[in-house]
C-alpha angles and dihedrals in degrees: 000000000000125000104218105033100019085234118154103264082236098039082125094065091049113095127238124273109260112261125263096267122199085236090069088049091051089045092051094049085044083055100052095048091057087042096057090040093062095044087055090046094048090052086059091059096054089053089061098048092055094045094052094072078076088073108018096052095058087033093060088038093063096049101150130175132169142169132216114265128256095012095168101044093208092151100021154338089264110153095027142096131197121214119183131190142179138060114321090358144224128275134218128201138148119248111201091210142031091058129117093286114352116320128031140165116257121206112190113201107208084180163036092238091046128123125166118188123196108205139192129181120224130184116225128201149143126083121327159285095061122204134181151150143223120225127172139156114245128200108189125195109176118197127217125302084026115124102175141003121211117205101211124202126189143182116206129180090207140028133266138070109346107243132190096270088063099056116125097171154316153193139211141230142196128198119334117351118183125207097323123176110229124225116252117287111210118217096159084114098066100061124093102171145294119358151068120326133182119211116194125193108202140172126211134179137214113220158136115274121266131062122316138172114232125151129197133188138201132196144149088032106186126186105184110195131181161136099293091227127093148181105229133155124204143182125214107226081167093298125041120272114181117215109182133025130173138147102204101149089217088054096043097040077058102054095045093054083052094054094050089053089039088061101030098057093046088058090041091054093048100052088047088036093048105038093097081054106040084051083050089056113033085049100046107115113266104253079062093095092133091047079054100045099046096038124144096236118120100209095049094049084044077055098052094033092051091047104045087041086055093042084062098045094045086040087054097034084060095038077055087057109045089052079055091243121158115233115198129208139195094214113097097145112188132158091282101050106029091091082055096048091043087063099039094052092052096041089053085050087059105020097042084049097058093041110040087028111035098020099051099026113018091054103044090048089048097048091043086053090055098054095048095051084051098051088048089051092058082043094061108034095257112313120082122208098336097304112155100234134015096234093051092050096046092052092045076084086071087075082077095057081072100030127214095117105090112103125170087248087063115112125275090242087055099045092040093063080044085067113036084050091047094054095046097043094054097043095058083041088063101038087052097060087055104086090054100037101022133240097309096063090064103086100046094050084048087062083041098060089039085058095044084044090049096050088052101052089051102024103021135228097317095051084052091052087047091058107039084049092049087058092031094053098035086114106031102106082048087050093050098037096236113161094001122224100350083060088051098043093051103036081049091053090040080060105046090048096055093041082061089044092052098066087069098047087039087060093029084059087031083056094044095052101060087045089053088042097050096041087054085051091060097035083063096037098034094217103175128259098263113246127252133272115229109237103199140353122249116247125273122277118264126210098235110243114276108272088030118119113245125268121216123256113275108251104254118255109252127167085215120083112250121257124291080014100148106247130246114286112253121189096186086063106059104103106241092239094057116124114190124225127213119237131192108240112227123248119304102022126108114262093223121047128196140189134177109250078202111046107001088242109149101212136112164199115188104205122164094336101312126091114228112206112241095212100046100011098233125151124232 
């Protein structure tokens, strides 16, 4: 460096920064313009999340949930009417011992042409949509020239003989079967909405004509009915495991007002957080494409991350197409189940987030972090890195469980564990989407929770809820038939713009990838900054004019620094053990000195805690 100027002893040798272009203005209007797009589109989720509450809060009011009566006939057959066919045809009756336990209901089959039904009849009521399952023990006796028994169970909205549109299930047995527990039946299907329903449990044979001597019997019959909408909490280890359901209406209303504050004040904080950013931004000349796209702001990289990360899902949606294969969703929304999918959409921005975020990424960082302060501790006798207490110094771990604190100055070691939770994280997040959706929905919710991931190591948790309820609640207006078709129209048109604007903010984070991933590569293999090209030789020397005093002799061209020229800085080199010591420069010389990582430029703006490079624009 140079004494006087605090120029680079080689700055000569370095070439010139690229001219403004005309390519980097039309990119910046081009970014703007998708900028402002997502923050319009973002207002309009919001009104939709504060509109919902119209049609989850009675939805969640009017939980309801019921059973059929005497399910375990242990006195009598109450509740419950036997109807036999065939010739000759079956016959019902109750035996008050021999069930499981006590009581049961006994069908006996004369023939091969027999079935016995025993029916109830259940009201059903509350919001919709409505589920629900049959379960029953079974004990089966066949009788000769019977090669199988079918137990047949049907849901019927009105009385008489059970036909085949009513089946809801059944399964099937073969010789002597003792007290057996059935699988679950569902019969959520059936059901269309309030009202009166029949459920009928049969049993049926396949034989060969003529008379025959089966018996069948039936006990703990159990039809379980509800308000398919629950409160349930779950954990992801790696499947998921849920740990608590309930659908008291008191528990759930209150959960649902938390998740709406929950989402509301994070976008709240980041528009107050992020106001000094988003002027920075929007005002920085036009040829400062590179300044816009690696902002500090949370919204705007919520903007580019949301975008690139639609571009992928619609780009794979439509490769799926053209292959002609056919992609399957959950998501049927009608008139009966839009207050259920209102709530689901914004639970998974919250819930998903806790679970796939904080659970899988934030804790592990976190716990790594406080193994390595302990083990620094140790190191140094009890004080680390000049904290004043210990205490105070361990629990300072606890900043990763939120996120927000990974920068691509953070350690290896730290980067390193980003990356491996990142990876892991977003891998169970993708595989977990795949009962509901099916297996191609696994890679794109894998990019998703890589995104997601992404958003809570540099922004932290609440970034990561922003942007899962920006893709969650895209729809939600169009679900709930606000504004009608002008809604549609513009929300339809938001989407298809940012979806354009994507594919450049899918190849601009493509790009930065593989530049994080190659510069942790050499910061582990310390592979040196590579040296500089020269550009140009300086002219030839010129004898002066006579009479002219003598200049002195031009400095040679060289590719190699000159000697005592300060080396390139190497991060890779620094021993991990180095503590740096502050000295004092002497008089004369600036208190704060920079140089490009990048380029070796010396040069400098100083904006919200980073210097940006004035020659490549990179920020250090």
């Amino acid at each position: 460096m140079c004494p006087r100027c605090g120029l680079p002893a080689a700055a000569y040798l370095y070439p010139p920064p690229p001219p403004a272009s005309g390519g980097r203005s039309l990119l910046s209007i081009l970014w703007t313009v998708a900028v402002v797009a997502f923050l319009l589109f973002a207002v309009l989720d919001y009104a939709g999340l504060f509109l919902a509450p119209a049609f989850v809060v009675p939805g969640i009011e009017d939980i309801r949930g019921g059973s059929t009566l005497n399910p375990d006939f242990d006195v009598s057959a109450d509740g419950w009417a036997f109807s036999g066919y065939g010739s000759p045809p079956a016959q019902g009756s109750h035996q008050a011992v021999g069930g499981n336990l006590d009581g049961f209901l006994e069908t006996t089959l004369p023939s091969a042409d027999a079935i016995g039904y025993w029916t109830q009849a259940f009201s059903v009521s509350g919001s919709e949509p409505h589920t629900g399952y049959v379960q029953l023990d079974v004990d089966v006796t066949l009788g000769p020239n019977v090669s199988r028994g079918i137990l047949l169970v049907h849901m019927s909205p009105s009385p008489g003989v059970p036909g085949p549109g009513s089946l809801a299930g059944s399964v099937s047995y073969e010789g002597r079967t003792p007290w057996q527990e059935t699988p679950r039946i569902p019969v959520g299907s059936a059901f269309s909405g309030p009202g009166t329903y029949y459920v009928s449990v049969g049993f049926a044979l396949e034989a060969a004509p003529g008379l025959t001597s089966s018996v069948v019997g039936f006990d703990n019959v159990r039809l379980r009915w509800s308000t398919d909408a629950a409160l349930y909490f779950y954990v992801a280890v790696p499947d998921l495991v849920v740990v608590y359901v309930t659908q008291d209406p008191g528990l759930f209303l209150a959960y649902y007002v938390l998740l709406i504050a929950v989402v509301t004040a994070a976008g709240a904080y980041h528009a107050f957080a992020d106001r000094r950013d988003l002027r920075k931004a929007f005002a920085a000349p036009l040829r400062e494409i590179g300044l816009r796209l690696r902002t500090r702001s949370a919204w705007i990289t919520i903007g580019q991350v949301w975008a690139a990360l639609t571009f992928f899902q619609v780009a794979v949606v439509l490769l799926l197409a053209l292959l002609r294969y056919e992609t399957s969703t959950p998501i049927v929304v009608t008139d009966r189940n839009v207050w259920v999918y209102l709530y689901e959409l914004l639970n998974a921005s919250v819930y998903e987030e806790v679970v796939f975020r904080v659970l899988l990424m934030g804790a592990p960082l976190a716990f790594g972090s406080l193994v390595a302060r302990v083990l620094e501790l140790n190191r140094s006798g009890g004080s680390g890195r000049g904290q004043p207490g210990a205490g105070r110094y361990l629990t300072g771990s606890l900043r990763y469980l939120v996120g927000g604190n990974l920068r691509g100055t953070s350690t290896k070691e730290a980067l390193l564990a980003a990356w491996a939770v990142l990876l892991g994280s977003a891998a169970i997040f993708g595989f977990a989407h795949a009962p509901s959706w099916g297996l191609w929905k696994v890679v794109p919710s894998f990019v998703a929770g890589l995104a997601f991931g992404y958003l809570f190591l540099r922004h932290g948790f609440t970034a990561a809820i922003l942007a899962h309820f920006v893709n969650d609640y895209a729809s939600s207006l169009i679900f709930m038939g606000a504004g009608g078709d002008s809604a549609t129209i513009l929300v339809g048109l938001l989407f298809l713009g940012l979806v354009v604007a994507g594919a450049g903010f899918f190849v601009w984070y493509s790009l930065y990838v593989v530049r994080q991933v190659s510069s942790l590569v050499s910061r582990f293999t310390g592979r040196p900054v590579r040296r500089l090209r020269v550009t140009s030789l300086p002219p030839p020397y010129a004898p002066p004019p006579p009479g002219a005093p003598p200049r002195p002799p031009p400095m040679a061209a060289s590719s190699s620094p000159p000697s005592g020229a300060r080396a390139p800085w190497d991060a890779g080199a620094i021993p991990p053990d180095y503590i740096a010591a502050y000295h004092a420069p002497p008089y004369g010389y600036p208190p704060v000195r920079f140089q490009c990582p990048a380029c070796g430029w010396v040069e400098a703006r100083y904006e919200g805690g980073r210097f940006t490079c004035t020659r490549c624009g990179r920020t250090a």
